[in-house]
C-alpha positions in Angstrom: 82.3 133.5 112.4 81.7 132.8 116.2 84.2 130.3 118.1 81.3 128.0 118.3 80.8 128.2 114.6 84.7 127.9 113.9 84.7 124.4 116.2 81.3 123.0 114.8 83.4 123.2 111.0 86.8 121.9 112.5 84.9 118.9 113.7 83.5 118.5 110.7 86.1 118.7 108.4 88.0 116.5 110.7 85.0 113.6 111.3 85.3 113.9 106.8 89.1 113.2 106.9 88.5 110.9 110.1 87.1 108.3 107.1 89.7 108.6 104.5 92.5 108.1 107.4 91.0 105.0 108.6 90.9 103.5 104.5 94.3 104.2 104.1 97.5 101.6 104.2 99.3 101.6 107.3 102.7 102.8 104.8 100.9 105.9 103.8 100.1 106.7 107.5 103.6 105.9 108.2 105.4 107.8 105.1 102.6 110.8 106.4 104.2 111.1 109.9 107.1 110.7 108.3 106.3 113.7 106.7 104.9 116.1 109.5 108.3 115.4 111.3 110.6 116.2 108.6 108.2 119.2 108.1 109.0 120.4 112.0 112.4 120.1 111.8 112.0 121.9 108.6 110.7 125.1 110.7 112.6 125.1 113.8 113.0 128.8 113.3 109.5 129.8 112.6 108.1 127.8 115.3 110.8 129.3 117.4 109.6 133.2 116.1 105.9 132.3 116.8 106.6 130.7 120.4 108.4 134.2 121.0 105.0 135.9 119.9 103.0 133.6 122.5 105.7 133.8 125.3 105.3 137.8 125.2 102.0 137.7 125.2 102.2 135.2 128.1 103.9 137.9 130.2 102.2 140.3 129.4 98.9 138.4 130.7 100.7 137.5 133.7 101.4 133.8 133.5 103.3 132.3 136.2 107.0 131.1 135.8 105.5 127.5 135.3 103.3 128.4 132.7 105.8 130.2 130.9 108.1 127.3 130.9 105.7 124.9 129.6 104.9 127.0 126.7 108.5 127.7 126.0 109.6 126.3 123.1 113.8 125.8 122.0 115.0 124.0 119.5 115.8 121.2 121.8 112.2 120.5 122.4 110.8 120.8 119.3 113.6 118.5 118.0 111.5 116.6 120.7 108.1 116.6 119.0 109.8 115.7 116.2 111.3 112.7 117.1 108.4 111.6 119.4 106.0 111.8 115.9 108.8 110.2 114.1 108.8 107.6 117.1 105.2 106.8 116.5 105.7 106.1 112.4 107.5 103.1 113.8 105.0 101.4 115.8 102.8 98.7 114.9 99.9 99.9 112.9 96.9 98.7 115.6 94.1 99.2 112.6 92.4 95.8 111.6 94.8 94.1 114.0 92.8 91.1 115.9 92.7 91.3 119.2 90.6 88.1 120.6 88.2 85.9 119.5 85.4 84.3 121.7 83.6 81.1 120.2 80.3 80.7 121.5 78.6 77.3 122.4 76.5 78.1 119.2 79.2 78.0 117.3 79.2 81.8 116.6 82.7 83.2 116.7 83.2 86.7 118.1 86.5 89.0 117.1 87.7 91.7 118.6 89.4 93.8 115.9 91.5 97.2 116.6 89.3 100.1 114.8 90.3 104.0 114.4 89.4 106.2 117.2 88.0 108.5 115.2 87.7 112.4 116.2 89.0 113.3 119.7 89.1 117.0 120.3 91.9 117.8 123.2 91.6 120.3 125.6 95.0 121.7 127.2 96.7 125.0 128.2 100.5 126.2 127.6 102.2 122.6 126.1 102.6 123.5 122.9 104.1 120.1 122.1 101.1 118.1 123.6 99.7 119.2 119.5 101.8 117.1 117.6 101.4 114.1 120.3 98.0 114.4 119.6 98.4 114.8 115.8 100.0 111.4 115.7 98.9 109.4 118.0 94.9 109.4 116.7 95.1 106.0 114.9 95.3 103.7 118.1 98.7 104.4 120.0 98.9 105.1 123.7 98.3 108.4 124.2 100.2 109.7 127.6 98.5 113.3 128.0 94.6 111.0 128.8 92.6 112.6 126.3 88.5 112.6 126.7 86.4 111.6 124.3 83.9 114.7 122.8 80.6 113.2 121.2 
């Protein structure tokens, strides 16, 4: 399967759980993150074993210093990610919320309602932890790493 063909069915399968997400109760999204943080602290050390796998072959490619250190990952960090998705389980759910409402001289009465984003795809090199910011962030937070919109 080419990369192009790999992507094209990520997107897909995504855009197909995009819809179910955006249905479901803001307790299930919560109890889900929840979930995926327990589930990183759960596997400090294999995430640790991988990161050595990708830091080797980092030097071996000849990344810089820099690069090195953002793809590093210790326990310390990924503690991190875990407490930054764990962070996000405790914010406002955004979904449905009302955000203004405009009444016309006609009397016709425009809201503003908070809707899923829907599919983003993210683009990034060596910040392993940018992946679960972007994993939880997807259902209207602020996301700090300014991802673009793909159509």
């Amino acid at each position: 399967m080419s990369l192009q063909d790999t992507m094209n069915a990520l997107g897909q399968s995504a855009r197909a759980a995009a819809h179910t997400l955006s249905l479901a109760p803001s307790s299930q999204k919560r109890d889900a993150l929840h979930a995926a943080a327990a589930a990183i602290r759960a596997r400090v050390a294999d995430i640790v074993a991988a990161n050595e796998i990708d830091m080797a072959a980092g030097s071996e490619k000849g990344l810089s210093k820099a690069m090195l250190d953002r793809l590093l990952l210790t326990p310390d960090r990924i503690e991190g990610m875990a407490a930054g998705v764990a962070s996000v389980a405790e914010l406002d759910d955004p979904v449905g919320k009302e955000l203004s409402v405009v009444h016309r001289p006609n009397g016709l009465r425009i809201r503003q309602v908070a809707v899923p984003l829907g599919v983003i795809g993210i683009i990034y090199e060596s910040r392993p932890n940018v992946t679960a910011d972007a994993a939880a962030l997807p259902e209207g937070g602020q996301c700090r790493h300014s991802p673009r919109r793909l159509r």
